[in-house]
N, C-alpha and C positions, 0 to 999 in steps of 0.2 A: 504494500500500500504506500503512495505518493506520499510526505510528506505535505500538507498543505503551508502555502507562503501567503501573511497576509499583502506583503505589495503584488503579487500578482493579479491580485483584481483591482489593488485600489492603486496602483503607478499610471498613470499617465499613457494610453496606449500606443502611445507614439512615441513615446523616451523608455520604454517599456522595449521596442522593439529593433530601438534603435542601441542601447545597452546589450540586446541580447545578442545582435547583430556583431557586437563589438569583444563578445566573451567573456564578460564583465556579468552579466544578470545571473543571479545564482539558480542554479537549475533545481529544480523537484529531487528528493532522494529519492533512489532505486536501492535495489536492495545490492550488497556491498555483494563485488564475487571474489572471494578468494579461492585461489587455489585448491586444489586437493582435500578432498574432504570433507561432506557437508557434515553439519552441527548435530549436536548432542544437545540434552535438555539441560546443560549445567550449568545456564547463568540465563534462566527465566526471571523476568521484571515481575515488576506489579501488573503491566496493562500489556504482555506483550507473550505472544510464545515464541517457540523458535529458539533457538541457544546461542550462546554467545555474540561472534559475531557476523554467522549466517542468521541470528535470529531476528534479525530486521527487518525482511521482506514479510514477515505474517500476516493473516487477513483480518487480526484483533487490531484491536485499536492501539494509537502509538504510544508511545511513553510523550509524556507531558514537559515540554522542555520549553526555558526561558530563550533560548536561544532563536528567535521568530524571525531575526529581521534578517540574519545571517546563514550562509548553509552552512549544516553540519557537519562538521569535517574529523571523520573515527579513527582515533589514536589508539594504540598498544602501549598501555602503559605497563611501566615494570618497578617495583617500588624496592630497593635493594636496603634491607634495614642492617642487617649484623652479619657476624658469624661466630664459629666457636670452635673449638677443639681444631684451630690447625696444626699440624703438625710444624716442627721445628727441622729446616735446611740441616742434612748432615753435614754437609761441606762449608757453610757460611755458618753454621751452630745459631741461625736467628730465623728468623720472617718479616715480613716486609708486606703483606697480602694487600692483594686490590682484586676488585671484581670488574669481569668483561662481561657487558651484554653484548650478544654479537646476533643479526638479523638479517638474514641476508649479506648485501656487500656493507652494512652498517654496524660500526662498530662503536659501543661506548662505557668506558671506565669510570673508577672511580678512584679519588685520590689516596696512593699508597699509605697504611699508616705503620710506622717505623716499631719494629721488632714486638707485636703485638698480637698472639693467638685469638685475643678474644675481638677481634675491632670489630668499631660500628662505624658507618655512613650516613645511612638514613636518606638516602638518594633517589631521584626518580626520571628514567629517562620514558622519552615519549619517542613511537614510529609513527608515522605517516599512514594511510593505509595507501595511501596512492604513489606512494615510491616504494614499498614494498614489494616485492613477488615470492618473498620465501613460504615455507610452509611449517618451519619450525623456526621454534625462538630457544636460543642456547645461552646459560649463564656461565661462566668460568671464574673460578676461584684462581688466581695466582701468583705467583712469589714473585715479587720483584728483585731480591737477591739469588734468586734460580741461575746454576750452571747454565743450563742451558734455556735458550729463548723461548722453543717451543714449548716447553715445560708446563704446565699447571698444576695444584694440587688438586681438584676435580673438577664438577662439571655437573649438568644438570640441564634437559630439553624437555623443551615444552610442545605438545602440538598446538598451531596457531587455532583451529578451529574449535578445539576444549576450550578454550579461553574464556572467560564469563563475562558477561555486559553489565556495565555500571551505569547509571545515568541519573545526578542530581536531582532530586534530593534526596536517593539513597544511602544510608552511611555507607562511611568509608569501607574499603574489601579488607578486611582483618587479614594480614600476615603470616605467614604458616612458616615453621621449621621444613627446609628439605636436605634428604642426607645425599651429600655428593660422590660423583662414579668416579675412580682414579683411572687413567690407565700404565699408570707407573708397577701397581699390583695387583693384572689383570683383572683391572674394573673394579676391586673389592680395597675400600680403605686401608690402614693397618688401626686406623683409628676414627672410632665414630666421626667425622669433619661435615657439620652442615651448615646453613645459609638461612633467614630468613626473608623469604620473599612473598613479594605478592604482586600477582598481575593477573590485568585488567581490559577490557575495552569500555572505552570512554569516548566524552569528545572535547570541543574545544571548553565546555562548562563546568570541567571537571574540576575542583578544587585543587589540585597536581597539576594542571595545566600552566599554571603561571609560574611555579619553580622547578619545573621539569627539564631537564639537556633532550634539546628536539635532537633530531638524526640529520636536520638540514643544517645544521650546526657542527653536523661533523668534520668540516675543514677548517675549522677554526682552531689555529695553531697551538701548542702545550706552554711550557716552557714556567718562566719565571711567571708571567703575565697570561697565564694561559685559562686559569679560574676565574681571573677579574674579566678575561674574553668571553671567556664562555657564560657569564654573571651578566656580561651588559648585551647579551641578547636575548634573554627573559624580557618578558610580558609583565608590569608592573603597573599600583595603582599609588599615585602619589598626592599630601595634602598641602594645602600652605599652609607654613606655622599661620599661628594666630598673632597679629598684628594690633599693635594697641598705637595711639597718639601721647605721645610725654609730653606734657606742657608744663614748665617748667617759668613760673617767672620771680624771678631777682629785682627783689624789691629794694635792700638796702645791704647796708655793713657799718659793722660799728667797729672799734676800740683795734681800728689795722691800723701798722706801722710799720713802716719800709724800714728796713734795719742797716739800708747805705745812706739813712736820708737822716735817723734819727738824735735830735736837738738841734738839727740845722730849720728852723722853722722856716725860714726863707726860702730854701729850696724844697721844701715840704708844700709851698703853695704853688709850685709849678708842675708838681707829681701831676702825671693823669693815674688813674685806678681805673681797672676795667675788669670782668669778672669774663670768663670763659667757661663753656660746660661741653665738655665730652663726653659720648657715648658709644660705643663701640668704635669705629670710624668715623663717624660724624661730628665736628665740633663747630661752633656758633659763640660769637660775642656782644657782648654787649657794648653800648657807646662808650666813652671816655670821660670818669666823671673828673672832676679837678679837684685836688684834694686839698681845700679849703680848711675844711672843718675835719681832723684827723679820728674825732671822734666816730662820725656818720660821714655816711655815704651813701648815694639815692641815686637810682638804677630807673627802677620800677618797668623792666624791659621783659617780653614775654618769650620764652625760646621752645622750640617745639622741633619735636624729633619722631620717628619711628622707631620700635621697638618693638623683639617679637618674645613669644612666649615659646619657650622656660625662658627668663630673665639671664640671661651669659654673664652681660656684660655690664656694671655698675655704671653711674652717672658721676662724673669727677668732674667737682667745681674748683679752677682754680682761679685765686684773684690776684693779678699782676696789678707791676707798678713801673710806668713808663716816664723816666725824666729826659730823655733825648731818645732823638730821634732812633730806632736800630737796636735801643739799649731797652730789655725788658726786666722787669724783678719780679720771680714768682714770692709773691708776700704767703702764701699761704694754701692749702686744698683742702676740703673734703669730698671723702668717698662714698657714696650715698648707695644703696644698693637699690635697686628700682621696688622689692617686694615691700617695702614702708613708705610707698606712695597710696593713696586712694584711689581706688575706680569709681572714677561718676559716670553716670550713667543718664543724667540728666543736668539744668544749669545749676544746681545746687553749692551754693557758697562754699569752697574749699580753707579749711583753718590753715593759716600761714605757721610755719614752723622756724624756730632758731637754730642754727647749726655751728658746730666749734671750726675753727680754721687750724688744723692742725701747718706746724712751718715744714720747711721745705726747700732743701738746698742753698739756702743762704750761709756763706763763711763766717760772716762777721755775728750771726745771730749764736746764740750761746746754747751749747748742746743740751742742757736742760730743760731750755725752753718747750713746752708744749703746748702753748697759747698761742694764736695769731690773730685773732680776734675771730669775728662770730661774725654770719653770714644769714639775712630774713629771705626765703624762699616762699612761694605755694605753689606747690607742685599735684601733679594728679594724672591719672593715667585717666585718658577719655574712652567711654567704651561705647558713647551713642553718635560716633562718629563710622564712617564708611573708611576705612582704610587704601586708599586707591595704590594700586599697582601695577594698572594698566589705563591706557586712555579713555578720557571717558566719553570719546565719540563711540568705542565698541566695547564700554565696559560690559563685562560677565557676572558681575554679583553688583550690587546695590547694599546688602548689610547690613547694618553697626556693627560693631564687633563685638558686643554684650550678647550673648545669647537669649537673654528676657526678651530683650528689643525685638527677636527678631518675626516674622507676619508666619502663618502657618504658610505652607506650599501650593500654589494654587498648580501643578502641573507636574508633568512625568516629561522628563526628555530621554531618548533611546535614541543611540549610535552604533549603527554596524559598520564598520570598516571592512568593507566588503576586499578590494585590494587594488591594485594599480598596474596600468597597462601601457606599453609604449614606455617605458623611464628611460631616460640618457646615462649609458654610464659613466659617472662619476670618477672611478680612478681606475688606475691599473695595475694588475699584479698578473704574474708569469705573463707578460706580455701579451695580456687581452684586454679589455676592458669587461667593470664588475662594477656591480653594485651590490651595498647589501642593506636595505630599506627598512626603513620601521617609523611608524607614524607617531607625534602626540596629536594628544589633543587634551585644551584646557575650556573648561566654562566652571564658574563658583573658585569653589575653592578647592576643585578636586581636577586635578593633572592623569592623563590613562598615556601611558606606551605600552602600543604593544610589543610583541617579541618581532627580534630582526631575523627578515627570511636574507638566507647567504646566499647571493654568486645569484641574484635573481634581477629581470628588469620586468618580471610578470610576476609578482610575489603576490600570493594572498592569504591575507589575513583571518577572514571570517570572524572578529571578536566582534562582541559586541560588550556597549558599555551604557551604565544610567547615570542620571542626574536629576535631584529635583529640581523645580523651577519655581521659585519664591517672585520671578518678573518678568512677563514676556519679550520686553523690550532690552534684552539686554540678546550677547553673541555670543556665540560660540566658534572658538578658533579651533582651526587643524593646520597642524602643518607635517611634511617631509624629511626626513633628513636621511644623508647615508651616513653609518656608523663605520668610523674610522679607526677606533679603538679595538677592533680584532688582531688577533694574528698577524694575518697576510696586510693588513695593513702597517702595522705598527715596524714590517720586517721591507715594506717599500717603501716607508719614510724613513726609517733609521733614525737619527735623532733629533731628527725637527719636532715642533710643536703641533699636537694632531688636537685638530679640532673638527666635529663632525659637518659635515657642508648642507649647506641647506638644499631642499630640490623643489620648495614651493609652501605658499601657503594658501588654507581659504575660510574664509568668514562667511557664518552664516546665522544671519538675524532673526530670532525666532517670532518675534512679531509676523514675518515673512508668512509662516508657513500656516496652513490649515489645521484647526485639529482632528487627529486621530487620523489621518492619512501618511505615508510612508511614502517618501519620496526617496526612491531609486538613480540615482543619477552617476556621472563619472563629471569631476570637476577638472578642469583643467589648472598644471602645476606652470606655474611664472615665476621666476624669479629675475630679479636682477643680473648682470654680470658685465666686468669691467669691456669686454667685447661689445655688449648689449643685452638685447631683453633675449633671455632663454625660456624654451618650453622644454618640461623637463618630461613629461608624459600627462596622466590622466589620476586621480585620485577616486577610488572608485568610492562610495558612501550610500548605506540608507538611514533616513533623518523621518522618525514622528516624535510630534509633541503632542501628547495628552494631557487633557486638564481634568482639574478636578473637580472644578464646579464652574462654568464658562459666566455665570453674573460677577463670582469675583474677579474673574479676571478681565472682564468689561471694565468691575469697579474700580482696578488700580490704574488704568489710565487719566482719573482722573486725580490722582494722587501723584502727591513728589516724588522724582525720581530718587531720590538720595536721602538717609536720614533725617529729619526736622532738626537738627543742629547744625547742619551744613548749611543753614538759611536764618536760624534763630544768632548763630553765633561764626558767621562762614570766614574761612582762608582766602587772603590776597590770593591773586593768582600766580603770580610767581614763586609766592610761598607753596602754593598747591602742588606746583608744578616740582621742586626742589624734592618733596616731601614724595610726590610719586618716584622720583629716580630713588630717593636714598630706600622705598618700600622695595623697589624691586631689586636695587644691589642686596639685601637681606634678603630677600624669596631666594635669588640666584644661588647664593651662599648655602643657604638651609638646603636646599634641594640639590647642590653639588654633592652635600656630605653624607646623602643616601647612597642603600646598595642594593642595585647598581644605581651607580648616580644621575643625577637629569641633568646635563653639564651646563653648565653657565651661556653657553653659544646658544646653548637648546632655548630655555628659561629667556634671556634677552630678544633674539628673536619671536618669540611667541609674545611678550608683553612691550613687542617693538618700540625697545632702547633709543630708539634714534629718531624717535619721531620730531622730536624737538629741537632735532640740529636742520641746517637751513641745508634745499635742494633744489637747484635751478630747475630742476621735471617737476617739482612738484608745486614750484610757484606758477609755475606754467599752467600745472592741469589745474591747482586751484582756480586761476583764472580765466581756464575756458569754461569752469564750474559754474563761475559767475553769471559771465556772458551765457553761455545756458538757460541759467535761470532766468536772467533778463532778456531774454528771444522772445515770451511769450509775450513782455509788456511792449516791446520794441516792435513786435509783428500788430499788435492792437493799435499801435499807435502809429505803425505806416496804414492800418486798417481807415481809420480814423479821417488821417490825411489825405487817403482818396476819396472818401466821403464826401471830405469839403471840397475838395477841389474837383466833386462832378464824374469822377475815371468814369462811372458806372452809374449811369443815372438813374437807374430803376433801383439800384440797392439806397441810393441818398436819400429819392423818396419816401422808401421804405422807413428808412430811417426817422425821417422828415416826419410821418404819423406816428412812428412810436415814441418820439419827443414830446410831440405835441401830445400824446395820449396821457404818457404821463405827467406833465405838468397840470394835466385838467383835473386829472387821479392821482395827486400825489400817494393817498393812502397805496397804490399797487405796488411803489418803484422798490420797495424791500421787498415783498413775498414775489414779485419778478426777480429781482438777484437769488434769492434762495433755491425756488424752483426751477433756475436755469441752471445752478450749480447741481441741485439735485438731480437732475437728467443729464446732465453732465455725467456724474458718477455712476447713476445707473446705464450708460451708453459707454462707459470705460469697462465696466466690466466683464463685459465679453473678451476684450485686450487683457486682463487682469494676466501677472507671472503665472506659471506653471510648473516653474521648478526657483531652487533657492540659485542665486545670484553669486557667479563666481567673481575672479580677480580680474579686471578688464582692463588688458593694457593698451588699449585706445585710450578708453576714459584717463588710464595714469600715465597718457604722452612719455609711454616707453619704449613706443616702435622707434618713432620719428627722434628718437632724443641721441645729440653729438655722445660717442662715445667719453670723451674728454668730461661732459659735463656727468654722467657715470659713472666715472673715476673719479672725481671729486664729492659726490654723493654718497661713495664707500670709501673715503677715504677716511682716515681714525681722527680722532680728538683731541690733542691738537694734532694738526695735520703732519705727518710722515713723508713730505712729499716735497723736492727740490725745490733751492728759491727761485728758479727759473719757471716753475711750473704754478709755485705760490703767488709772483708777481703777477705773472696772466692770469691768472683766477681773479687775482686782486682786482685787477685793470676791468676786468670783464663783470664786475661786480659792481663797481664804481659808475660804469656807465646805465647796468640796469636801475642803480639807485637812483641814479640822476635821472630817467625818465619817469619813476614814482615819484622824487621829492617835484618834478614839475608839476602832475595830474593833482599834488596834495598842496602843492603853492595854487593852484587856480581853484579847488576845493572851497580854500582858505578866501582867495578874494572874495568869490561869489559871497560867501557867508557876510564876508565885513562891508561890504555892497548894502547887505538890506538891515548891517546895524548901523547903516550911516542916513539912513533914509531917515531918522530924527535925532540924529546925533549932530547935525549944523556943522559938519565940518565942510559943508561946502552951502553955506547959507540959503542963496537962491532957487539950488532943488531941495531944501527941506523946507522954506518957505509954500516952495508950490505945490509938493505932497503935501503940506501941512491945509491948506489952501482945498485942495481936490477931495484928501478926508469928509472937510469938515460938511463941502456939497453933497458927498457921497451919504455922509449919514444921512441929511434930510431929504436927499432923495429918497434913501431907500425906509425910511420914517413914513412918508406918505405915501408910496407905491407898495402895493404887495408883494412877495418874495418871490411870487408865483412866477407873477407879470418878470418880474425883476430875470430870471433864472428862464422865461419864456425866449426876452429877448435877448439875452446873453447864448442862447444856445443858436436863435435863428442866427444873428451875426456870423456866429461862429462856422454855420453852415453857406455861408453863403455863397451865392456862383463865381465861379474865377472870374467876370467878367466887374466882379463889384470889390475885387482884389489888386494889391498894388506888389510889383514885386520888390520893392524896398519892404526893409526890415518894419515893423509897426513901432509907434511911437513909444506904446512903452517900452517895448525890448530897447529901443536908441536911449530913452533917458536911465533905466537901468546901467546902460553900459558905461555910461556917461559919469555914475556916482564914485567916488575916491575909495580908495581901499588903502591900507597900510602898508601894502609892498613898496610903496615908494619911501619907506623908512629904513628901508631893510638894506643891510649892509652886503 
């Protein structure tokens, strides 16, 4: 019996066919063939006959799996726990033992443990069933200190078709002793020697699936670095620490005293004093106060930091004392440890606290000393704030960081990473080109990699992965990478800096999407490169969002996007801005020092590091962005202009009665705007998207864009790059500014244009507007608005023939009025 898939009825029958077309649409299971041998009854499910893993094709109903959106793809797993009673090398007097699963031409070990009969592993390697063709599965016990190679202490097979089917949410397959076959003394031990194992068919949902050594990982080189290879091609679920805001503000200081200044009270009034607060990498000062009064000191300055949970790294205030220029004197520190801060959680009044100044490297101060004066803080750790660590054009969480705070979940998000087709390879090793691919993906606060498929440019994945959805209007990012960190990589760069390369990224908006529909698609991967814009292949994906009650999630659009503190008490934006880099150098960090780790390249690219540095493509497409936007009013308003001037005299007409209509009915001219927009919308919607929205390098002017300018868009911070090459950038930067500071100098005049219209700085035209006002009120005092707006519109329509082609007199005396550039140096 077919598996049933729910996107094959609900995808799109034309992206539907066009996916399948392309090899990508995951097809219906059939029932698995392997070789030799049909099944025995000895690994019947709940809902299923048939035995192990011929039991799959039966006409019962199927076993019940999470895995919908992805095909299922049935592993051999083999779960290597212990051993016991090895015997001991006559010739080496030791042991050394590791286990060989060997399946077919697949072969995979476990790490030797040194002179130990009784070792444990606890290991699980995973086969394919579609690179498989054997018929038996073989374990081997053997000595790593053995005369001879071919050597083993015993041995143990399995038939592939006894094997028993697992499938979540079954516990796990319990473990069994097996006694091993020697053939040192024909087939028979000299001493009981077994193994505990246990194996299984599974599939990709299998709890063992995500620390499991696949078999397409078998070329992935041994050595020094050979676990940490084989570790960073797993399948992993990763979280971001928890994130809080430090705000920290230095109110004052009492009873400091520079100890190279002290009883010279005259150069004690030229001191500046300045307080400094460090927190992990991050440090912030305060102004410079002048130390007047050596008693007190007043600050009253606010410093704010990111910080993640567990607390690492303490808050060190130090207060320096600057009498020349260059020359600094730490007068003093305290080391604050962040867990004796408060969490507020709301605007609630934080009690200011006193703190001792312990001294601090001064010579001339007296080793006894352990007084430097005292230092008034209020400090507090903010928890109804959103911690940003990505932009929040595609933020993925909204939040505070207080768990109380946070809305129940209005939705279900589901990701199958279906797999990727067409890829470019990436590097080269024995003189081919290779890829070896593994995707992330982030949304909230949970980060998914899957496992990397080796030596692959059609690699498929079939994971799939959830997320709740506490806002619809927030993204979900995927991106690319080939993993550089194997073996065969690490042995063709030799000792350069290996950093994993990107192969694309894509966003997708879940506002975008419909609920409870499954969209099937293959996105296409763009990235940048100093050459130009590369296509790196296809990223294949199925995306539903489910909600969980569709009024609430009606109801939050009309809600803040951001916590009610980010408006009751909000961040400069520079300050915002500062505060998102320093959250995501700490994400990067945290998430480097996981196993296997999410490297820093990864992490950065995905919460796009660089958004904030300037890029000649992307002032560019912003600004065709603009112009865009502005086509529609600019096409209404060439609309407009052939109206009056007649082009079409049947549409002027036209026009002509609906003027006239409405001025006679004013009450219609609103329920006309509304109901033209509402048929508006109901007449787009047959145009409405059809699938979610990939990376458009039209839209990001990365076809057409000079290589040069490129290469300065990837170029690092501060720039790496010759002063010959820095100068022309310069040069070439200088002139683009110069045609924005003119468009913002004519901005400028117009503006001071109409504040001069009663400002008399040119008497005679503010006499005469002053003059034309005052007609204009009693005009329009005795004439109706109607009449008024009647005849302003007829004018305005009138035939070319009652048109003058000189400018109109107001535009001339407009033009005429004085602006302030004529001050300007």
């Amino acid at each position: 019996m077919a598996y049933p898939y729910v996107f094959h009825a609900q995808a799109p029958p034309a992206r539907a066919e066009e996916y399948k077309s392309k090899g990508a649409m995951p097809q219906p299971h059939v029932r698995p063939q392997w070789p030799a041998g049909s099944g025995s009854g000895a690994g019947r499910g709940r809902g299923g006959g048939g035995a192990g893993w011929m039991g799959l094709g039966s006409r019962e109903r199927p076993l019940a799996s999470a895995y919908d959106l992805v095909e299922q793809m049935h592993y051999l797993y083999v779960r290597v726990v212990k051993a016991r009673g090895i015997p001991v090398g006559a010739v080496t007097g030791g042991c050394s033992p590791y286990v060989e699963v060997r399946l077919g031409n697949y072969r995979g070990t476990t790490p030797h443990q040194e002179r130990k009969s009784n070792p444990e592993w606890n290991q699980v390697f995973a086969f394919s069933r579609e690179r498989v063709q054997a018929t038996a599965l073989e374990v081997f016990v053997r000595d790593r200190d053995a005369v001879a190679r071919d050597d083993y202490v015993g041995r143990i097979a399995f038939d592939i078709s006894e094997v028993p089917l697992r499938v979540p949410p079954d516990s796990p397959l319990a473990p069994q002793w097996y006694r091993l076959e020697s053939v040192r003394h024909g087939g028979k031990m000299l001493l009981p020697t077994e193994v505990m194992l246990a194996v299984w068919v599974g599939t990709q949902a299998d709890e063992a699936f995500g620390d499991a050594w696949h078999a397409d990982a078998a070329s992935v080189r041994g050595g020094a670095d050979g676990a940490a290879a084989v570790q960073s091609t797993r399948s992993k679920v990763y979280v971001t620490p928890k994130l809080w805001y430090l705000r920290i503000n230095v109110l004052e200081a009492q009873d400091v005293v520079t100890g190279g200044f002290v009883g010279d009270k005259v150069r004690q009034q030229h001191v500046e004093v300045f307080a400094k607060v460090q927190v992990g990498g991050m440090m912030l000062r305060t102004k410079p106060c002048a130390m007047r009064n050596p008693t007190s000191l007043t600050w009253n300055e606010e410093l704010v930091f990111v910080v993640a949970e567990p607390f690492e790294d303490p808050a060190v205030l130090i207060v320096e004392a600057r009498a020349h220029p260059g020359k600094d004197e730490i007068v003093g520190r305290a080391v604050l440890p962040l867990t004796i801060f408060e969490k507020r959680l709301d605007r609630v009044a934080i009690h200011s606290q006193w703190f001792s100044l312990e001294p601090f490297g001064h010579p001339l101060r007296r080793p006894e000393a352990t007084f430097a004066g005292r230092v008034h803080l209020r400090a507090c750790l903010e928890g109804a704030y959103h911690v940003m660590d990505e932009p929040t054009m595609y933020v993925s969480d909204t939040r505070p960081t207080a768990r109380q705070l946070w809305r129940p979940p209005v939705g279900v998000l589901e990701v199958g990473v279906l797999g990727a087709q067409g890829l470019t390879p990436m590097k080269t090793a024995d003189g081919r080109g290779t890829t070896d691919a593994y995707c992330v993906a982030k949304y909230g606060q949970k980060w998914v990699r899957t496992r990397t498929v080796v030596d692959s440019c059609s690699p498929r994945w079939n994971e799939q992965y959830t997320w709740e959805v506490y806002d619809p209007c927030t993204v979900l990012t995927l991106a690319m990478f080939d993993n550089c960190h194997l073996g065969k990589a690490n042995a063709a760069a030799g000792n350069a800096v290996l950093r994993d390369q990107v192969m694309g990224k894509v966003r997708i908006r879940l506002s975008t999407l419909e609920m409870d529909k499954v969209y099937t698609n293959a996105h296409p991967l763009v990235v940048l490169h100093p050459s130009g814009v590369r296509k790196n292949g296809e990223l294949c994906l199925a995306v539903r969002l489910t909600s969980v009650s569709l009024a609430s999630v009606v109801c939050l659009y009309g809600k803040p996007l951001l916590p009610k503190m980010h408006y009751v008490q909000p961040f400069a934006i520079p300050q915002l801005d500062a505060l998102r880099r320093q959250a995501m150098s700490i994400v990067a960090a945290r998430l480097s020092r996981a196993e296997p780790p999410l490297r820093r390249e990864v992490v950065e690219y995905m919460l796009d590091a660089g958004s904030h540095l300037w890029s000649m493509r992307r002032s560019k497409a912003n600004f065709l962005r603009v112009t865009a936007l502005l086509s529609g009013a600019a096409s209404t308003a060439r609309w407009l202009v052939d109206v009056c001037h007649w082009r079409n005299p049947v549409t002027t007409v036209l026009v002509h009665l609906l003027f006239v209509t409405l001025m006679c009915f004013p009450e219609l001219i609103l329920p006309t705007v509304f109901l033209y927009m509402a048929m508006t919308g109901l007449w787009n919607y047959r145009r409405r998207p059809r699938r979610p929205s990939s990376m458009d390098a039209r839209l990001s002017c990365a076809e057409a864009t000079h290589p040069d300018e490129i290469d300065e868009e990837l170029d690092t911070f501060p720039t790496s790059k010759p002063n010959d090459v820095v100068r022309l950038r310069y040069d070439r930067l200088r002139s683009v500014a110069g045609r924005i500071q003119t468009v913002v100098g004519d901005v400028a005049t117009q503006g001071e244009r109409v504040r001069s219209l009663l400002a008399w700085r040119d008497p005679r035209a503010t006499a005469l507007f002053t003059a034309l006002c005052l007609v204009a009120a009693v005009t329009l005092y005795v004439t109706p608005l109607r009449v008024v707006a009647l005849v302003a519109g007829l004018y305005a329509l009138r035939h070319p023939r009652f048109r003058s082609r000189t400018p109109s007199a107001a535009g001339n005396f407009f033009k005429r009025l004085p602006s302030r550039a004529d001050t300007m140096l």
